[in-house]
C-alpha positions as CSV (number, residue, x, y, z in Angstrom):
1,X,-135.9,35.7,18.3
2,X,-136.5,32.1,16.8
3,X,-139.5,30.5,17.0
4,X,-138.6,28.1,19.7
5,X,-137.3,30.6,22.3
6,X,-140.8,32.1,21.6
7,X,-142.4,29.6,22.6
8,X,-140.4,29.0,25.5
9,X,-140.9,32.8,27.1
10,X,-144.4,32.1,26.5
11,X,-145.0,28.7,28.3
12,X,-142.6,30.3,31.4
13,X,-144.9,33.8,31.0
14,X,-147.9,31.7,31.2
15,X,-146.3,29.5,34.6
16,X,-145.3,32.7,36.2
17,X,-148.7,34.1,35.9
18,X,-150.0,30.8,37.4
19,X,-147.3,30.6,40.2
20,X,-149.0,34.5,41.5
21,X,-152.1,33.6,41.3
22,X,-151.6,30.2,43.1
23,X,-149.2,31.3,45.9
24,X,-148.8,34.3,48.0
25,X,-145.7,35.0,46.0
26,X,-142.8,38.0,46.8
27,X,-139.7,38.6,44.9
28,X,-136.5,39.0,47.0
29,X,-133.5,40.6,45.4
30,X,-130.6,38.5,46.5
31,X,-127.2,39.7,46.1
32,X,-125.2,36.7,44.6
33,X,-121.3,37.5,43.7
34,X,-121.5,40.6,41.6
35,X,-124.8,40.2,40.8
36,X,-128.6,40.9,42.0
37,X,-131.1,38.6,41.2
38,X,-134.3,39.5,41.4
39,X,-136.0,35.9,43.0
40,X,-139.8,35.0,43.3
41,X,-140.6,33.0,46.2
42,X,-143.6,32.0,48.5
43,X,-144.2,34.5,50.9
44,X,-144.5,32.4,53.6
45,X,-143.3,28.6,54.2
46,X,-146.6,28.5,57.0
47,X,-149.1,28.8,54.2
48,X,-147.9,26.1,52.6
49,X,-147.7,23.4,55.3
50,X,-150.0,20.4,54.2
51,X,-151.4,18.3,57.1
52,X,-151.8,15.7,55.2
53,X,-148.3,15.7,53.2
54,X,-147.2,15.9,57.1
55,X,-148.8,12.7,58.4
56,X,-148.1,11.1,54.8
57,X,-144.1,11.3,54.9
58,X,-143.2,14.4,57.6
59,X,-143.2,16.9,54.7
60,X,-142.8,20.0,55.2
61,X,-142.6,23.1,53.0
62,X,-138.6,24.6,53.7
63,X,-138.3,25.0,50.1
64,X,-139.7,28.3,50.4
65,X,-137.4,30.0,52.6
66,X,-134.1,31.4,50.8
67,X,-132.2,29.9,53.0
68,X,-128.3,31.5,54.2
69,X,-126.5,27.7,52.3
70,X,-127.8,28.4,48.8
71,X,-126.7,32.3,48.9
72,X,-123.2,30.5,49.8
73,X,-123.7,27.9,47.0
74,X,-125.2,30.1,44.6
75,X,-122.1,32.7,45.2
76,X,-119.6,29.9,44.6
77,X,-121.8,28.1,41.5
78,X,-122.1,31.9,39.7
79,X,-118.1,31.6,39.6
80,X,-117.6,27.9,38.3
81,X,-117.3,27.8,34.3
82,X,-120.1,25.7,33.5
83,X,-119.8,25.3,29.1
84,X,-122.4,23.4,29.2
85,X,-122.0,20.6,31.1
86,X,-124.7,18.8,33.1
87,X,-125.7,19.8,36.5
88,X,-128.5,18.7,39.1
89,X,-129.7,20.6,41.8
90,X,-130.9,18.7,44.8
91,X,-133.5,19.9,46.7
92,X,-133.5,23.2,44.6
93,X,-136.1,25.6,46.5
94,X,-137.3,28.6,44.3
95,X,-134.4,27.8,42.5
96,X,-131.5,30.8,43.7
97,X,-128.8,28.5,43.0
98,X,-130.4,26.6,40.0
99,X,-130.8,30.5,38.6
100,X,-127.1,30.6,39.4
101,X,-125.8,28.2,37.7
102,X,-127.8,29.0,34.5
103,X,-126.1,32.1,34.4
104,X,-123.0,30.1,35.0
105,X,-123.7,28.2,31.7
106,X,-124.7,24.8,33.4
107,X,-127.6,22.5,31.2
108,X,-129.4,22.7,34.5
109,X,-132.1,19.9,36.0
110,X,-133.5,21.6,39.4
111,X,-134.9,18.7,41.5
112,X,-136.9,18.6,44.5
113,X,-139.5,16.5,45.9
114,X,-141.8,19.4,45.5
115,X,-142.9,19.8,42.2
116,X,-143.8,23.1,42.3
117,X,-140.3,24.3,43.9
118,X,-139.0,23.2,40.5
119,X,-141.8,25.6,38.9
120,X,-140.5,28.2,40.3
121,X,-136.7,27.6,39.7
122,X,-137.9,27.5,36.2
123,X,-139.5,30.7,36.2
124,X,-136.7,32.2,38.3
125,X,-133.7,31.3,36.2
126,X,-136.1,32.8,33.1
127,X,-136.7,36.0,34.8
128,X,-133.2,36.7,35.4
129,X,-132.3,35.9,31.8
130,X,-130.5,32.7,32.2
131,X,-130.7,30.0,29.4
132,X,-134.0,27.1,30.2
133,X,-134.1,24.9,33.1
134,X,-135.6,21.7,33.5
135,X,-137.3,20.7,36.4
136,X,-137.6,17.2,38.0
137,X,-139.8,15.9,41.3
138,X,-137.4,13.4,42.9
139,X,-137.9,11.2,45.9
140,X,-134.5,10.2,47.4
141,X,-136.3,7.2,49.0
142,X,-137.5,6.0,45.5
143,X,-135.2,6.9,43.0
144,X,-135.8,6.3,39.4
145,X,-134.2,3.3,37.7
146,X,-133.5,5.8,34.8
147,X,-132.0,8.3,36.6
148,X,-129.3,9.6,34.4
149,X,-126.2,11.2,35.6
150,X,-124.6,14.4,35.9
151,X,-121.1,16.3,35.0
152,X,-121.4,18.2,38.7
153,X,-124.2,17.5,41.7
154,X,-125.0,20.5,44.0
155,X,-127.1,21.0,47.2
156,X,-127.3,23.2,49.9
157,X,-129.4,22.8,53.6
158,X,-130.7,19.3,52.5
159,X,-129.4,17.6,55.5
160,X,-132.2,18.8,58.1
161,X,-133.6,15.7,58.9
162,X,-130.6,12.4,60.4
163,X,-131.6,10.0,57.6
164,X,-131.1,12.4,54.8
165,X,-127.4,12.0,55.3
166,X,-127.0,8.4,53.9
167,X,-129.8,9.2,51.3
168,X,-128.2,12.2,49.6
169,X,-124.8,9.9,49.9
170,X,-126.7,7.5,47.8
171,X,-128.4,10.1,45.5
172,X,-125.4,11.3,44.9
173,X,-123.3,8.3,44.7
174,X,-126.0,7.6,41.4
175,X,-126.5,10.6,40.2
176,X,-123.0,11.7,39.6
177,X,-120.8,10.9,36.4
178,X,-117.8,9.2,37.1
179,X,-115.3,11.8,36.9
180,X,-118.1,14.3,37.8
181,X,-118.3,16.2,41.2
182,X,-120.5,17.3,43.9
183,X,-120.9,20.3,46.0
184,X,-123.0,20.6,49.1
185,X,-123.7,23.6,51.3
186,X,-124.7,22.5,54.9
187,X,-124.7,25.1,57.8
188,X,-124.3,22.4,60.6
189,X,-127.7,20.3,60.0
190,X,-128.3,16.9,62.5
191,X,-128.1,15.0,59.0
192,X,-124.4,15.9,58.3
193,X,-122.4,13.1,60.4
194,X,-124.4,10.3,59.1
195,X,-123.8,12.0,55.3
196,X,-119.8,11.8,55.7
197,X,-120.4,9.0,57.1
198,X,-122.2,7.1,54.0
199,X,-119.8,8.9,51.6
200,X,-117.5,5.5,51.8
201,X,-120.3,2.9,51.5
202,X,-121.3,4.7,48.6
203,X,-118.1,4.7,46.9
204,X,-117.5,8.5,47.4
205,X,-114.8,10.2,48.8
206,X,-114.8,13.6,50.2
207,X,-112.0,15.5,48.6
208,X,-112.5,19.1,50.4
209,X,-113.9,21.0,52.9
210,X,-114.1,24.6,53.6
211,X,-115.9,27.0,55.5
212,X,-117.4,30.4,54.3
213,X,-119.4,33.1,56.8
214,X,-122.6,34.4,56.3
215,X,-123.6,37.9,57.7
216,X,-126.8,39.3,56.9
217,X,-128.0,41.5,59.9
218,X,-129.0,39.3,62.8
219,X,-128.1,36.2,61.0
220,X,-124.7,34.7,61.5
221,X,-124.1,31.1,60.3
222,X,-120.9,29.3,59.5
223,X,-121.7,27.5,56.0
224,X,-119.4,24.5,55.5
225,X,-118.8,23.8,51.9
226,X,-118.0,20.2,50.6
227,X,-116.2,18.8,47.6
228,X,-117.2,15.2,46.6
229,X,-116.1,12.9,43.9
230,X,-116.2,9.0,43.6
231,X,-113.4,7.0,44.9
């Protein structure tokens, strides 16, 4: 082992341990493709609602939840040959699909405006043996004027509020390389409309749509799946 990945394993040992003794944490074995991944998580979104991040900006914790869009997107991300290009998650949770597309060879950047949801999509891609992560707090209402941009752009549930759907348009309109693409996983969220709708103002085009079923005992969603590229 060089010295380097060393030093790695021990800065993510040393987060991991932190994350446990910080949250309520579980791990949830998620079966993604052919694989299990083994996924550690806050117990409980409820402990971690913030009155205060609440009355600030109507922030609430959903990050927590392992939600039915990124078991989709994380199936479909595992498959995708990523050699190495760039990819962003937005709004990246515990980091399932970030872990994913690790695995799938992406140089990954999990975002989210919580900064410790990126912690622990750090940690979780290390524990299932995927290659480093970074991890990036991002505000889609204040958007860094470095930003950089990306080969592909994925994101799944992110559209649970009506004004996300222009500002995920425009994160993604800036975020994405110029013959780079986007993915987004949306089970039928208030937000979508007004996203398709700001896919043209932002210069974006939607090139596909498909729909994928999820089962999981009581659960039954229908998880639409979107391909976007610039115009």
């Amino acid at each position: 082992m060089s010295e380097r990945r060393a030093r790695a394993d021990a800065e993510l040992e040393a987060l991991d341990d932190s994350l446990r003794r910080r949250f309520r944490a579980v791990q949830t074995a998620v079966d993604v493709g052919t694989r299990t991944l083994s996924i550690l998580h806050p117990a409980s979104a409820e402990d971690l609602i913030d009155e205060r991040d609440f009355e600030r900006d109507e922030r609430l914790p959903y990050w927590a939840e392992l939600w039915p869009s990124a078991r989709i997107l994380a199936a479909l991300v595992l498959e995708m040959s990523g050699d190495g290009r760039s990819l962003l998650e937005l709004g990246c949770g515990s980091g399932l699909v970030a872990t994913s597309a690790a695995l799938a060879g992406f140089n990954v950047v999990a975002s989210d405006y919580y900064e410790d949801a990126a912690r622990f999509a750090r940690v979780n891609a290390w524990r299932n043996g995927g290659p480093s992560i970074r991890g990036m707090m991002l505000d889609w209402r204040a958007l860094p004027p470095d930003l950089p941009t990306f080969d592909v752009v994925i994101a799944s549930d992110v559209l649970y509020e009506r004004p996300y759907g222009g500002l995920v348009a425009a994160v993604i309109a800036k975020a994405l390389a110029p013959n780079g693409m986007a993915v987004l996983a949306d089970p039928g969220r208030v937000g979508r409309e007004a996203f398709l709708d700001a896919l043209p103002t932002n210069g974006l085009v939607l090139r596909s749509r498909r729909t994928v079923p999820f089962v999981e005992g009581t659960i039954r969603q229908q998880i639409v799946v979107f391909e976007i590229v610039h115009q």
